[in-house]
Every structure is written in C-alpha cells, then in structure tokens.
N, C-alpha and C positions, 0 to 999 in steps of 0.2 A: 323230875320232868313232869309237867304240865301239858295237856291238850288242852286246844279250843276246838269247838262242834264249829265248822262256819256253810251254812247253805247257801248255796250258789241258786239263786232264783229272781235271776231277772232277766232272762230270756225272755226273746217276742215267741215261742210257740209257732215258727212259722209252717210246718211241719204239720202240726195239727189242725189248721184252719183258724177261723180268726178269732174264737174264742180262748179266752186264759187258761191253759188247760193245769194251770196249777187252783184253778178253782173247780174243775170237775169232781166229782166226786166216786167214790168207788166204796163199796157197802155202806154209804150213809157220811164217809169223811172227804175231805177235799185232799187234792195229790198234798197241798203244801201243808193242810195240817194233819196231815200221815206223819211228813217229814220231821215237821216241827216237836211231834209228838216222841219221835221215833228218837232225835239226838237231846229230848228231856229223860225218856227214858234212859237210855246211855248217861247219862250226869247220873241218876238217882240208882241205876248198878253198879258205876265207876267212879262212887265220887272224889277220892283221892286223886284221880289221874285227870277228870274231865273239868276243866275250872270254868270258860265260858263259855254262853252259847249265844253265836250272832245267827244272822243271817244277811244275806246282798239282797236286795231287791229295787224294783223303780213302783215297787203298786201300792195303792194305797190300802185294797183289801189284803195283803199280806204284813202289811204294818200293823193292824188292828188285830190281826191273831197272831203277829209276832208278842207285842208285849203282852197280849194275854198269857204267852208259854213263858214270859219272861227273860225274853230275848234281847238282845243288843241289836237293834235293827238299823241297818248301813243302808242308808239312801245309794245309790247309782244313776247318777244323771246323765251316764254315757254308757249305760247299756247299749246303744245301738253298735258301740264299737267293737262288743264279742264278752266273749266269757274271760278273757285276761285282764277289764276291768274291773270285775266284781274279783277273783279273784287278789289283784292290788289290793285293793281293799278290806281282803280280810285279811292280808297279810299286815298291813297298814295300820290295824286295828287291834293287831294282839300282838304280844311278848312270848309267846308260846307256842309249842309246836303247834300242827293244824293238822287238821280232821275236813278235808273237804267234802260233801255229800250234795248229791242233786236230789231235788225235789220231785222228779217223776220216776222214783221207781218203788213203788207201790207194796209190792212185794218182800221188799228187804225187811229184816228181822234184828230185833236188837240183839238175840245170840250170835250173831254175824258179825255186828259192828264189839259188840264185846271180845269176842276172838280175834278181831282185827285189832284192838286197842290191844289187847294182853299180851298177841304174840308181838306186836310192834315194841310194846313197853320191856316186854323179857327178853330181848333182843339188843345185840350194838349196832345194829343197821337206824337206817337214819331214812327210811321210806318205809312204806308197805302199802299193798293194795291186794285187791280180791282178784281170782284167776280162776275162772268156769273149768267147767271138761274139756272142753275144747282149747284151752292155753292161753283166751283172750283173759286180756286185764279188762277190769270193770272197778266203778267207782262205785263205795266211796273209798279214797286215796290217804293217808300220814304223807307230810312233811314233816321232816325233821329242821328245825332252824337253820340250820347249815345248808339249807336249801332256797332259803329267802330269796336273797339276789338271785335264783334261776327263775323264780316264780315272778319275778318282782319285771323280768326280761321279756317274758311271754308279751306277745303283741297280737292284737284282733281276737278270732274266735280261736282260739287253739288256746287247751287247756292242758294240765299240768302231764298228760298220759309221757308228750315224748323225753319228759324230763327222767320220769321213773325209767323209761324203756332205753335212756342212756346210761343209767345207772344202776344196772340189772343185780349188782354184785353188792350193793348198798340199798336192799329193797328185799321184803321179807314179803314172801306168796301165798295169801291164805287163800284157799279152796274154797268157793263155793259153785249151789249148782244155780248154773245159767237162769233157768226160771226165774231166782230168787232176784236179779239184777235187772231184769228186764226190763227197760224204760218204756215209757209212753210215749211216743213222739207222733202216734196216730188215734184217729178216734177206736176205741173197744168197747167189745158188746158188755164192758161191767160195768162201764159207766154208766152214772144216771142223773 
C-alpha cells in the first residue's frame, strides 16, 4: 500500500479578507510553504509508504514553490465550485491511497501526520483521520481506494468529513490536541 500527500489549496480565503492567506506568513514561512514543507517532510520519514506529492491549487505563486518542493502541481480552474473539485482531482491524479491535508494549519507537526500514516498503514480500516479532546475530527484525512467513487460523488464545498463520519466503523482515530489543527481562516496576531 501506497500514499499520495495531495494539498487542497485552492480556496478563495473568503473568511480572511481579500488577501491570499496561503501566502501570509507566520515565523518567517508562508501558510502554503509550511504545508508544502510539512508533506516533504512526511516522504523523507515515510518513504516506503509516501510515493507522491501533489498539490490543487488555481495561484500562480503556489505553482512556483510547489515545484520547488518538487511537487506534482494540479492546476483547478473551478475552484470557485468548492473544495470537491480540487479534491476530484487528486483523486483523478493518483493510483493510490490519499493523504488529504489543508494548507492553513500552521501548527501541525510531522510526528502527527506520521502517527496518522502508521496507525492507518497497521490497520485494516480503509479511512483515518485526527480527533481533538473534545471528539471533533480534523483534517488531515487517509482514504483508502475503496473510497474513490464516495470522493469522486462529493459536489460544491463539502469535503470528505461526512464520508469518514459515515463510516465510523471503517476509520481509525488518532488523537490529537486541538491547538495543533487549528486552521487560519482569520487574520492572527503571528502573522507578519
């Protein structure tokens, strides 16, 4: 068994105001090459298990440090339709399970997405995803191939959460703490 890393980053940000907030920056890196950085790291701990790494986007500054990281970079020319088209498309785009991750969460830690790949991988379940103190799921998410056609079904913004949260029994819960998932979806005083 096989993963692909595929970053979902072609969101308008509407949330944050009208700047790219995948190009803010927080200690000196930008949200998207945190991101970018974070699922090469995962390749170079997991390389047996992590075979590619894309990303979805519609920006031209995210293309230019996508193949810097050495990325497989998915153009989305219908990002305005929601996150179930970038989505498509990384399904679209690989043979192998998938690893979904968003780009604004700053915080996450490759020992996290390595505990998510391991317990996923030493596992017969065919999903996994992160679960806080409080019992919420947080991305980032495994599919398992046997999950394609559900992913492949999604329509406009709704992404892969209610697929997992139907298949509770076929989905493996790894723990972490809330802080560490925490998205950006407004301006913060780390930004700079």
């Amino acid at each position: 068994m096989k993963i692909d890393v595929v970053i979902l980053a072609a969101g308008s940000s509407k949330r944050y105001g009208k700047e790219n907030k995948l190009l803010v920056k927080i200690a000196g890196k930008s949200l998207i090459e945190r991101a970018l950085l974070l699922g090469a790291n995962l390749k170079a701990a997991l390389p047996n298990l992590i075979s590619n790494l894309l990303i979805v986007s519609c920006y031209e500054e995210v293309k230019a440090l996508a193949l810097k990281y050495n990325y497989k970079y998915i153009e989305n020319v219908n990002s305005s339709k929601g996150i179930s088209t970038s989505i498509h498309l990384g399904v679209k785009n690989s043979q192998n399970d998938l690893l979904f991750m968003v780009a604004d969460e700053p915080y996450l830690t490759c020992d996290t997405l390595v505990k998510l790949v391991l317990a996923y991988h030493n596992s017969d379940k065919n999903l996994a995803t992160l679960i806080d103190e409080t019992g919420q799921t947080a991305n980032p998410c495994l599919f398992g191939q046997k999950y394609y056609n559900d992913l492949l079904a999604l329509m406009g913004d709704k992404g892969g959460k209610k697929i997992i949260l139907n298949n509770l029994a076929d989905t493996i819960l790894v723990k972490v703490n809330s802080a560490e998932v925490k998205d950006i979806d407004y301006h913060i005083a780390e930004a700079s």
